[in-house]
N, C-alpha and C positions, 0 to 999 in steps of 0.2 A: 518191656513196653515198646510200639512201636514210634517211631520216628516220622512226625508228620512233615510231609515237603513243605515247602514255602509256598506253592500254587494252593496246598493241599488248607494252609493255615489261611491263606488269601479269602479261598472261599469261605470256609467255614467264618470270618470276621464278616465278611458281606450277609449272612444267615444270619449270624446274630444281629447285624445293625436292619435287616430288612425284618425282623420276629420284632426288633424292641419300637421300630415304627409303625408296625402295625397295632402292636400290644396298646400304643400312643392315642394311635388313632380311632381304637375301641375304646380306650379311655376317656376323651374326649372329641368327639366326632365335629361338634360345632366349631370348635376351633383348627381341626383341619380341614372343614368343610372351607373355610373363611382363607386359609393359605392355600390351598388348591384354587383356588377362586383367584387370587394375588399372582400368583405364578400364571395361569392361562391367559388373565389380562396381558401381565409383561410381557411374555412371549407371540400374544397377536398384535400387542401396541408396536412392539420396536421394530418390525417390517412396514405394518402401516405408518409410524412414524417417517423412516425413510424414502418412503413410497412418497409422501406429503413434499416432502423436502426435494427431492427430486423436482416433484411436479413446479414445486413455486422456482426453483434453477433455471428449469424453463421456459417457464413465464416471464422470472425476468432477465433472462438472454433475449427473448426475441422482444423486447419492449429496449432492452439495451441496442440492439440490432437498427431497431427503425429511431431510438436517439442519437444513433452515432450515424447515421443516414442522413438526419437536419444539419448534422453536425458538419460533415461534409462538403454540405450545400449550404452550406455560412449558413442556416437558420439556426442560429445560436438561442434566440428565443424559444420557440419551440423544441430545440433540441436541451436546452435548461428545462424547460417542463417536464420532460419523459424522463433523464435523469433526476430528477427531484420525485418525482413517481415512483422512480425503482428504490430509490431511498428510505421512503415513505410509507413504501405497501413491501418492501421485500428487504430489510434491512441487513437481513443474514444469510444473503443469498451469495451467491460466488462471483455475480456481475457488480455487487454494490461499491466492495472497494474502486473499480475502473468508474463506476457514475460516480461517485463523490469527485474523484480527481477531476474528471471532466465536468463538473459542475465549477471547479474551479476554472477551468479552460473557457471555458462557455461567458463565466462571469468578466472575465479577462477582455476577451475577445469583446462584450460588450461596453469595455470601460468603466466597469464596477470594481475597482481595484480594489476596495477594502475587502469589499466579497470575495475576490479571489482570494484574498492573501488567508480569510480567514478559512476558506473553503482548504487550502493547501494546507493550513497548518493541522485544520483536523483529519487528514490526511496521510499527516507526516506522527500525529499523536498513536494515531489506530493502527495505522501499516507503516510502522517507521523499514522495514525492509523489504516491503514487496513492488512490483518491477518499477511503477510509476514515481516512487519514492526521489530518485535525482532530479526526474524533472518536477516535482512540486517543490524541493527547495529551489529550481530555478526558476520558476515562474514564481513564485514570494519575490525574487530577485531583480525580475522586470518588470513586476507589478511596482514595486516600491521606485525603480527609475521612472515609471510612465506619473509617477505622484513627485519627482524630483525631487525622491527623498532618497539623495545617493549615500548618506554612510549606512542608512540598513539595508540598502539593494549592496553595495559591500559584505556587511556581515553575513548575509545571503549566502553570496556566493564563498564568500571565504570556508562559511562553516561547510557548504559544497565539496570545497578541496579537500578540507580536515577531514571527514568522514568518509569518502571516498578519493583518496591519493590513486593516480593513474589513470582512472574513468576515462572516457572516451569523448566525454564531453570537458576535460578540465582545461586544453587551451583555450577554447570558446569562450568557457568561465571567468578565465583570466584576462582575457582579453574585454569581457565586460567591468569588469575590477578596475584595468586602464581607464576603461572611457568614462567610466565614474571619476577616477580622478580627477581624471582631466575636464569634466563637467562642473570640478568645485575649485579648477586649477590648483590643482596640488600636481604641478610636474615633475615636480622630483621624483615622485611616489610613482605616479605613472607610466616614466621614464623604468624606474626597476621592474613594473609587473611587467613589460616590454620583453627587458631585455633577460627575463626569468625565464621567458618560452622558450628565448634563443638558448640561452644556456642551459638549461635543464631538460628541455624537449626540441630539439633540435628540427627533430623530424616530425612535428607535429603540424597539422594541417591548418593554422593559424600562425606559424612561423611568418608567412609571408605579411597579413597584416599589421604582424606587430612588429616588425621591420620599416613597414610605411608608415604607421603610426611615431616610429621615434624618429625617423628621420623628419617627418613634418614637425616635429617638437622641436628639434635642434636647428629647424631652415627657420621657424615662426615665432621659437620663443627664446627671450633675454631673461632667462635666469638669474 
């Protein structure tokens, strides 16, 4: 008896599953009428799908474009309308995450502190790690000092250091941590977030303030 190859059994496996689909499909023609039908759909929808998807990317980059143009030009009103727009009409688009954040900037920038802080936090919910994400826990953190509400403009910034250790903004951060202390005179406190730059970040570009900062603490204040 001969010895069929492996190419040789391949095919003949593909004859019989193409004999027992046809054999199927004279058997019941309506019902493969109805999956042929399902199948041409999918395969013309999911290019026009992406086709769509594109289109609205588009749309709302250049709508992102001329809100970050107001934006620019301190028309922070105006430029909160066209972000709220892109929001609104394009929610899953690729510009949306940067309008939300800037809807918090915008709101900020107006003195609507509650707005911003709630603008950041849904923000910080949605895209807990995309680029914008350090600076909306730091603007929570100057929203809440502009309200003089210094120990959550703290927890701010603090959960700031906890989640990102080394950042390039973490002497700045710290440095706002000090002037909150010293805004509810806790100098003690103040005095260590100080002198935590000098010793831990030496070479950090806030070094110099928080050197002036303790020195004014030790020439002004009787501990």
């Amino acid at each position: 008896m001969q010895k069929l190859s492996k190419k040789e059994l391949k095919r003949d496996e593909f004859i019989s599953l193409a004999a027992t689909l046809i054999d199927r499909a004279h058997k019941n023609p309506k019902r493969t009428t109805i999956g042929l039908i399902a199948i041409l759909t999918i395969i013309i929808s999911v290019p026009l799908f992406f086709s769509h998807q594109r289109s609205l990317n588009e749309l709302a980059l250049d709508k992102f474009s001329q809100a970050y143009n107001y934006y620019t030009q301190r028309d922070y009103t105006k430029a909160l309308e066209s972000f709220d727009e892109i929001l609104s009409k394009h929610p899953r688009t690729k510009s949306a995450p940067d309008a939300l954040f800037y809807t918090g900037q915008c709101h900020y920038r107006l003195k609507d502190y509650d707005k911003a802080i709630q603008a950041y936090q849904r923000y910080l919910k949605r895209y807990p790690r995309l680029f914008f994400s350090p600076n909306a826990l730091e603007g929570i953190g100057y929203s809440y000092e502009a309200q003089d509400n210094y120990q959550e403009a703290i927890s701010a910034y603090q959960r700031f250091l906890e989640d990102r250790p080394g950042h390039y903004l973490s002497g700045q951060l710290q440095l706002n941590i000090g002037r909150c202390y010293e805004e509810t005179e806790s100098w003690a406190r103040a005095k260590e977030t100080y002198q935590n730059i000098l010793d831990f970040d030496p070479h950090s570009s806030s070094k110099d303030s928080a050197q002036s900062r303790l020195r004014w603490i030790d020439a002004n204040i009787d501990e």
